[in-house]
C-alpha positions in Angstrom: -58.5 40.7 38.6 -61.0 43.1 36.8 -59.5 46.4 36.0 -61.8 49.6 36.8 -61.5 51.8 34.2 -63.3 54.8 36.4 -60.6 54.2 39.2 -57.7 54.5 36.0 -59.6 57.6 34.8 -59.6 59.3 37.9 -56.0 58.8 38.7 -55.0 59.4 35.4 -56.6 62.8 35.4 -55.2 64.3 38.3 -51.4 63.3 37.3 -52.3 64.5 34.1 -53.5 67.5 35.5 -50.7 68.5 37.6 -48.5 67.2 34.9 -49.3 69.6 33.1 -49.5 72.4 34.9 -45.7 71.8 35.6 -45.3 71.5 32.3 -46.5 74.9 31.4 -44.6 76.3 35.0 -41.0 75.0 33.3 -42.1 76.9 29.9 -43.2 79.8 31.7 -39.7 80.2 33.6 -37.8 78.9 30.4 -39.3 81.3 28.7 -39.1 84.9 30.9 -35.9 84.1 32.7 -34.0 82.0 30.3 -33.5 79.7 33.2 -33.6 75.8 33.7 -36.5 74.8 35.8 -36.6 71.4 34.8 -35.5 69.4 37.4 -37.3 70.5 39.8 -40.5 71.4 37.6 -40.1 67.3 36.7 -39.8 66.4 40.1 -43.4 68.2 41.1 -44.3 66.2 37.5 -43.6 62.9 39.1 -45.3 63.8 42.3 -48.4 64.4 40.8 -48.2 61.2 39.1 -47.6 59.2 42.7 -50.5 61.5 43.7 -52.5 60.0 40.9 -51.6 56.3 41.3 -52.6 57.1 45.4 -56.1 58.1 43.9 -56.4 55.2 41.4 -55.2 53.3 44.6 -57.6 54.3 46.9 -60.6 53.3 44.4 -59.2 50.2 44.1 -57.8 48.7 47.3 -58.2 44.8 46.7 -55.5 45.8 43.8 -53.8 49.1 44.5 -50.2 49.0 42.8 -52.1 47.9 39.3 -54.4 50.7 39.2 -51.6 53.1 40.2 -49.6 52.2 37.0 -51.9 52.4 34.9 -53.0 55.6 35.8 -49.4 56.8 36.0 -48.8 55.4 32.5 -52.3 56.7 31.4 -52.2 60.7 32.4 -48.0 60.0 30.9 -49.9 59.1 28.0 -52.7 61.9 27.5 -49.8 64.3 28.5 -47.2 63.2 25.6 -50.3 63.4 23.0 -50.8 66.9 23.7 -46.9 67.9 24.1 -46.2 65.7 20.8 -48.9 67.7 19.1 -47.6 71.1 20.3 -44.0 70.0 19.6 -45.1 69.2 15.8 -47.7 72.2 15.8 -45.2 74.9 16.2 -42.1 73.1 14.2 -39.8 71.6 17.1 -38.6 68.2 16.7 -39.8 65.9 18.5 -37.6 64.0 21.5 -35.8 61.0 20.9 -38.0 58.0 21.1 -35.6 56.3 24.0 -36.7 58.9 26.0 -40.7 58.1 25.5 -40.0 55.0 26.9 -37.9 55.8 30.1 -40.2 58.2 30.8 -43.1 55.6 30.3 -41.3 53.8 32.5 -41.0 56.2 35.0 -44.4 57.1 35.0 -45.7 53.4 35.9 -43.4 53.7 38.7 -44.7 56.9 40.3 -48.0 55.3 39.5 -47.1 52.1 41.9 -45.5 54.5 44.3 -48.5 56.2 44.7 -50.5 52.8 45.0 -48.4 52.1 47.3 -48.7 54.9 49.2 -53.1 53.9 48.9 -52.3 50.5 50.3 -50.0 51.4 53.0 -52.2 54.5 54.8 -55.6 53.7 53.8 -58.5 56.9 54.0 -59.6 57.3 57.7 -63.2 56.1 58.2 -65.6 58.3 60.2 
């Protein structure tokens, strides 16, 4: 099986994008409310990863769960660069490093989900 790095790319930048748009929605809240938004703010973090795998997916149909992991793990990836240099930028520690790998982890598996999801309702052709 020959990975496609273009199908990976693709996928990875849309979880990354709406990654990190949740990212800087729990922030926003954190900061003007002094409210806890990250549950649910994660939750819409993880959905954009499955909706990132499904795009990876859908490039690659012949093998849709690979692609979706890696795109999962990739935009995790490009997303924990930038918070890790903000973190370090402005002085706050960083997280411990147990949780670098659950969420890794985490990440491949929306990736798979949204291969899944790819494999399982296929784009309509006209």
């Amino acid at each position: 099986m020959k990975i496609d790095r273009r199908a990976v790319v693709a996928g990875a930048a849309r979880g990354a994008l709406i990654a990190g748009l949740a990212i800087v929605a729990a922030q926003a809240v954190r900061s003007l409310t002094n409210a806890d938004a990250n549950l649910g703010l994660y939750l819409v973090l993880l959905g954009g990863l499955v909706a990132g795998g499904q795009r990876a997916g859908r490039r690659r149909p012949e093998s849709p769960l690979t692609h979706g992991a890696l795109a999962g793990l990739g935009a995790y990836v490009v997303v924990l660069v930038v918070v890790t240099a903000v973190r370090l930028a402005v002085g706050r520690p960083l997280a411990d490093p147990v949780s670098f790998v659950f969420n890794g982890l985490m990440a491949a598996s929306a990736g798979i989900l949204g291969g899944y999801l790819a494999q399982r309702n296929p784009p309509r052709q006209a």
